[in-house]
C-alpha distance (Angstrom), angle and dihedral (degrees) to the residues before:
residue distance angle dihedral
X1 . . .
X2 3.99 . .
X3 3.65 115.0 .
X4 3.64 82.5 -143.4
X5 3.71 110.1 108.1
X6 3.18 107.3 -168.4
X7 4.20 140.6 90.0
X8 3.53 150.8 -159.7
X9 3.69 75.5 -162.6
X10 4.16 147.6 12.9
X11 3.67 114.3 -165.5
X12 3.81 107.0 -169.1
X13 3.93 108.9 -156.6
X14 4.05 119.0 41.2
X15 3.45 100.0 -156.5
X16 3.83 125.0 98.0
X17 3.51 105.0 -42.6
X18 3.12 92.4 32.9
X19 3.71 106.1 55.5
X20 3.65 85.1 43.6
X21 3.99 98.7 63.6
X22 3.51 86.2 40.7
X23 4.13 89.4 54.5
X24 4.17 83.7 51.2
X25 3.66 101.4 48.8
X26 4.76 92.8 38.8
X27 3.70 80.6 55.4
X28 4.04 89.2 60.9
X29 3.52 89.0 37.2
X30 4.05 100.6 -109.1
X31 3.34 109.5 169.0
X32 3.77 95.2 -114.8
X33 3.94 139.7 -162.8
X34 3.58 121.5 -161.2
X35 3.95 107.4 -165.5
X36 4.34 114.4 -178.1
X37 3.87 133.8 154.1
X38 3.89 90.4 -144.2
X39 3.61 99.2 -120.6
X40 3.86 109.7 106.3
X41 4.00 122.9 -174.1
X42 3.55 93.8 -107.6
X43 3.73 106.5 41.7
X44 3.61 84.8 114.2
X45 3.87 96.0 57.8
X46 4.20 112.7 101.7
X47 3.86 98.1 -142.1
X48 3.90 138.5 9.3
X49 3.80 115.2 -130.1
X50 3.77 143.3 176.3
X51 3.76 91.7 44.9
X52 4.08 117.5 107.3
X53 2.93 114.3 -127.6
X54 3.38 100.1 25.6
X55 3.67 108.6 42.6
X56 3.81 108.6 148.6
X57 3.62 99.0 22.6
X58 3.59 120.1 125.2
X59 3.89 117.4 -111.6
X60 3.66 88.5 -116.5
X61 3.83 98.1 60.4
X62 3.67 91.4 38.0
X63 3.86 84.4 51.6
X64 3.82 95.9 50.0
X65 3.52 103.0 39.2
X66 3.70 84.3 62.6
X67 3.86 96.3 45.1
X68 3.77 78.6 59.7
X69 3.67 101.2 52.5
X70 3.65 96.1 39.3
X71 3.75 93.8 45.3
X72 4.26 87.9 58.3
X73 3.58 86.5 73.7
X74 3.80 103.6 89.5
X75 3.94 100.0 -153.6
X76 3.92 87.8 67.4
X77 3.53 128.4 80.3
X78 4.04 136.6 -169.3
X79 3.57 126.0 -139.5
X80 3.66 125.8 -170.6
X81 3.59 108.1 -145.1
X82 4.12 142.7 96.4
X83 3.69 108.1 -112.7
X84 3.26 115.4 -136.6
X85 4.21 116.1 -173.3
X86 3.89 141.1 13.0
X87 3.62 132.2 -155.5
X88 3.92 128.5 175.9
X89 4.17 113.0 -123.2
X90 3.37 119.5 -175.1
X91 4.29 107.9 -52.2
X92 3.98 86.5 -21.5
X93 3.96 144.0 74.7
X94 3.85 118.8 -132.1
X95 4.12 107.8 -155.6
X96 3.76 114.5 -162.1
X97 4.03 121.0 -150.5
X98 4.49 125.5 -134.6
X99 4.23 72.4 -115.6
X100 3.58 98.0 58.3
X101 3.61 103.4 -102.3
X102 3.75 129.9 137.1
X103 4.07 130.2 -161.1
X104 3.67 121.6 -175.5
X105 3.74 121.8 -149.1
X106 4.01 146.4 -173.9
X107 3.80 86.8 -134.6
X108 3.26 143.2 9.8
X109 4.35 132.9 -143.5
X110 3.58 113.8 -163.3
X111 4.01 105.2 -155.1
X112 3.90 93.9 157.2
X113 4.04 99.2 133.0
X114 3.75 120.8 -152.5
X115 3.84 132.4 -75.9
X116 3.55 114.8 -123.7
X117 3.62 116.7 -132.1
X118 3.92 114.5 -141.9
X119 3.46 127.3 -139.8
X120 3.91 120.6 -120.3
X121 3.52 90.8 -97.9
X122 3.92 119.6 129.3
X123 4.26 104.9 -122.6
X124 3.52 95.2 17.5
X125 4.16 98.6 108.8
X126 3.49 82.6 45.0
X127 4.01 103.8 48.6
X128 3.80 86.9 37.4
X129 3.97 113.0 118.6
X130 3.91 86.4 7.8
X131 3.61 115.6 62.0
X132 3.41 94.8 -13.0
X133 3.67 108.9 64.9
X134 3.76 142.1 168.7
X135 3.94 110.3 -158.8
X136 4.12 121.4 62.9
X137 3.99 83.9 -163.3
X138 3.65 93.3 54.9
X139 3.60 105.9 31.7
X140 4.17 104.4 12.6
X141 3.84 103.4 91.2
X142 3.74 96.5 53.3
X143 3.78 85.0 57.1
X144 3.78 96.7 43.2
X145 3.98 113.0 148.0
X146 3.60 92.7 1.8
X147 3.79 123.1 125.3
X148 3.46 105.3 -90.8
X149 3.84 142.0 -165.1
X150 3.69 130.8 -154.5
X151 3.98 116.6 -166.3
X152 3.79 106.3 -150.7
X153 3.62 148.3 92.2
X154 3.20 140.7 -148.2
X155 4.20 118.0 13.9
X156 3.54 95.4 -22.9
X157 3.75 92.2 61.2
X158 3.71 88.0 46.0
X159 3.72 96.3 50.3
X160 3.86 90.2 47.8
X161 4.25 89.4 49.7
X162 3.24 87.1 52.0
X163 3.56 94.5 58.2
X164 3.70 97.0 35.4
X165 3.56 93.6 50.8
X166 3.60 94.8 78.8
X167 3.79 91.5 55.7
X168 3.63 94.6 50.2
X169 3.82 141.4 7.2
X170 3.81 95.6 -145.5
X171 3.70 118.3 76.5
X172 3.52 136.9 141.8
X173 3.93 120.1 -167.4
X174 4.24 111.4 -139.4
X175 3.62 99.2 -160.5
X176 4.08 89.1 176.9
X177 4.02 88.1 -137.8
X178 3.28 138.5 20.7
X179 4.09 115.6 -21.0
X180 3.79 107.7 -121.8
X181 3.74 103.2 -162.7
X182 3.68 117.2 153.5
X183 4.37 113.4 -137.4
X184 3.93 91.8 -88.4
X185 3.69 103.2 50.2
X186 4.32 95.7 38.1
X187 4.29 77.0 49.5
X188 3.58 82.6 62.7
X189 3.49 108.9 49.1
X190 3.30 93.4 41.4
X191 4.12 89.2 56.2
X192 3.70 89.5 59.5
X193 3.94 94.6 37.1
X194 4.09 99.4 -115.9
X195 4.01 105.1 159.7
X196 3.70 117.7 -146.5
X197 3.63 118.4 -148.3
X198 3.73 114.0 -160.1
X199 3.88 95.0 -164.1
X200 3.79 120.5 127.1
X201 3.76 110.3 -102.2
X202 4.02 101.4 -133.8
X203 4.09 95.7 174.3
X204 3.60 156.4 -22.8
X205 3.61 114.7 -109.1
X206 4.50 99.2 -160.6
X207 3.92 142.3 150.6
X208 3.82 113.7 -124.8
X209 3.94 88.0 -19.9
X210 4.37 94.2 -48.7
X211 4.04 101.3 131.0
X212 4.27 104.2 -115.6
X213 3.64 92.8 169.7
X214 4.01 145.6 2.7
X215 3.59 103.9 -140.3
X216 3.71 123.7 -154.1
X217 4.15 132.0 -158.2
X218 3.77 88.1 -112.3
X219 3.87 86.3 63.1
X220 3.72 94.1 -113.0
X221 3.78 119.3 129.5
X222 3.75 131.2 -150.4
X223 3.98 118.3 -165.1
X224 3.80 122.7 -142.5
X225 3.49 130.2 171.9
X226 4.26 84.0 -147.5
X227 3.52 142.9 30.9
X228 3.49 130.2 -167.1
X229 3.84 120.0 -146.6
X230 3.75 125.5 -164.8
X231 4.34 94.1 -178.1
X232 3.70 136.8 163.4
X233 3.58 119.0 -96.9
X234 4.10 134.2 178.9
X235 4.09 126.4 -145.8
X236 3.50 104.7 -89.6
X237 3.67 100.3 -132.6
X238 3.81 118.8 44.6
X239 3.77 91.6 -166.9
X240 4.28 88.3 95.4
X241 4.02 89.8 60.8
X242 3.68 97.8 43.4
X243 4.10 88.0 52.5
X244 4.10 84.2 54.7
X245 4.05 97.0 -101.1
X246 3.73 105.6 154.7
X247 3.83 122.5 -136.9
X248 3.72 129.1 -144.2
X249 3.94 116.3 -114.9
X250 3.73 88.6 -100.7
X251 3.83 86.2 67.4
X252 3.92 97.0 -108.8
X253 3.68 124.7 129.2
X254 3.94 105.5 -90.3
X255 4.17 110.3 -119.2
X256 3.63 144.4 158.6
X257 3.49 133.5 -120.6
X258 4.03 90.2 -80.5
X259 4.00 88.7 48.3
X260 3.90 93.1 -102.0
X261 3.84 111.8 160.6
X262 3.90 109.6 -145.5
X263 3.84 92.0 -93.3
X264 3.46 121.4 81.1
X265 3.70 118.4 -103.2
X266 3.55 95.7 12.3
X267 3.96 114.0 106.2
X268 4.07 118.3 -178.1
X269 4.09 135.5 -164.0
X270 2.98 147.0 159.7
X271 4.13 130.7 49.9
X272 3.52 85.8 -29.1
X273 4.06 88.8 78.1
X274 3.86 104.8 26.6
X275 3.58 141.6 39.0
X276 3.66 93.1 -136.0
X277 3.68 92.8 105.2
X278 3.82 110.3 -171.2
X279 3.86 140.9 116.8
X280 3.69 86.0 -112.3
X281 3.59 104.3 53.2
X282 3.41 88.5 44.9
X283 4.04 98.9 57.1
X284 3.57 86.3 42.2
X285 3.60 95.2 51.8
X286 3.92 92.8 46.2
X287 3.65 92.7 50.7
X288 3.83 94.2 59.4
X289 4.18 83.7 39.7
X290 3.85 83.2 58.8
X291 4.15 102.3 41.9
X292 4.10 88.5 42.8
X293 3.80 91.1 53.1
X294 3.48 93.0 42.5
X295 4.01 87.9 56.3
X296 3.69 96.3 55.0
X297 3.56 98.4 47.9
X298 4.04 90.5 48.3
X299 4.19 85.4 46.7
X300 3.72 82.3 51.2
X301 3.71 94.7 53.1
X302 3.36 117.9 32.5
């Protein structure tokens, strides 16, 4: 680590996106700081899919390999550390670090992602990303013809049937309560024969995070090879809000088209601003991140 503190540009998140604006603006040689905690959302998840090139490779590799190439570029710099709090001086940011540390920088790239937020469910945390999965184009194929569970209700569980259903013809929606289906959507379930059980879900009986069983309240189990989970999930970093950034009423980080938050100088991408959560959309979103922040400071300078 430099003791130089300060930036053309701090990029808060090194995963995906992240790494991939960073890649954009080393190549124009922005003086660049990369600042991440290590601990990305799907460092749980076996195997990384629906991205060529890649397909297969675990998140991890795919992660490092980039570190790598982004980390050749000598105008950018990684810091290992979980930053903490922003505040606007002057024309810059200064980002303080859990270790004390503070960075100051012309512009700042939030690629932070979202924290998932669990359900009470005993084996959920540990199923989730493994067995229990959120994204057909991610995860779908390996589970192809398999008997498959989605846990949902209402549209969310029919847009995910919908989706699943050309995967596999036997599903069976666990909405954990009472189904609330209006005449249209239960008219379409029922057309392609996808039960709903209504049952509470009390825990996930699993080996090394591989469903075994669905267990319900009443005792009785269910066993799928896959569950679906549409779940509730917060922005992992509150450091956007507190700097003013607004956030859509999905919960996402409002942006443009370029990936500009609503406050000045302050670009974000990643999962942090849409719910297409993939290793693709994420590079590609950081690579426009990078090129868009690049512009501004060059309209700035020259």
């Amino acid at each position: 680590m430099t003791d130089n503190k300060y930036f053309d540009v701090i990029i808060i998140g090194g995963s995906y996106a992240g790494l991939s604006a960073a890649m954009a603006l080393g190549r124009s040689l922005r003086r660049v700081l990369l600042i991440d905690s290590g601990l990305p959302c799907n460092r749980q998840t076996p195997h990384s899919h629906n991205f060529i090139t890649h397909d297969g490779d675990t998140p991890k590799a795919i992660a490092e390999k980039a570190k790598a190439q982004v980390l050749s570029y000598s105008s950018v710099i990684f810091h290992n550390g979980l930053a903490i709090s922003g505040k606007k001086t002057g024309n810059a940011f200064v980002i303080t670090t859990q270790a004390g540390k503070s960075f100051t920088g012309r512009k700042l790239i939030f690629a932070t992602g979202i924290k998932d937020v669990m359900p009470d469910i005993k084996g959920f945390s540990e199923c989730w990303g493994i067995s229990v999965i959120h994204c057909p184009y991610c995860h779908g194929y390996e589970f192809r013809n398999k008997k498959t569970g989605i846990m949902a209700n209402g549209a969310k569980a029919l847009h995910l049937a919908s989706l699943v259903n050309n995967l596999t013809e036997d599903i069976t929606i666990l909405t954990s309560g009472k189904a609330v289906f209006n005449n249209e959507e239960s008219a379409k379930l029922g057309k392609h024969h996808i039960e709903i059980i209504e049952t509470k879900i009390s825990a996930i009986e699993h080996e090394k995070g591989n469903i075994r069983n669905i267990v319900f309240d009443d005792g009785s189990k269910m066993s799928f090879p896959a569950v679906y989970a549409a779940i509730a999930f917060v922005q992992h970093s509150d450091i956007p809000v507190s700097l003013g950034c607004e956030l859509n009423e999905a919960g996402y980080i409002k942006t443009d088209g370029f990936q500009k938050t609503t406050i000045a100088g302050i670009y974000a991408c990643g999962d942090n601003t849409f719910m297409m959560r993939s290793v693709a959309a994420a590079v590609y979103a950081g690579n426009i991140t990078g090129a868009m922040v690049n512009k501004e400071l060059t309209d700035e300078d020259f």
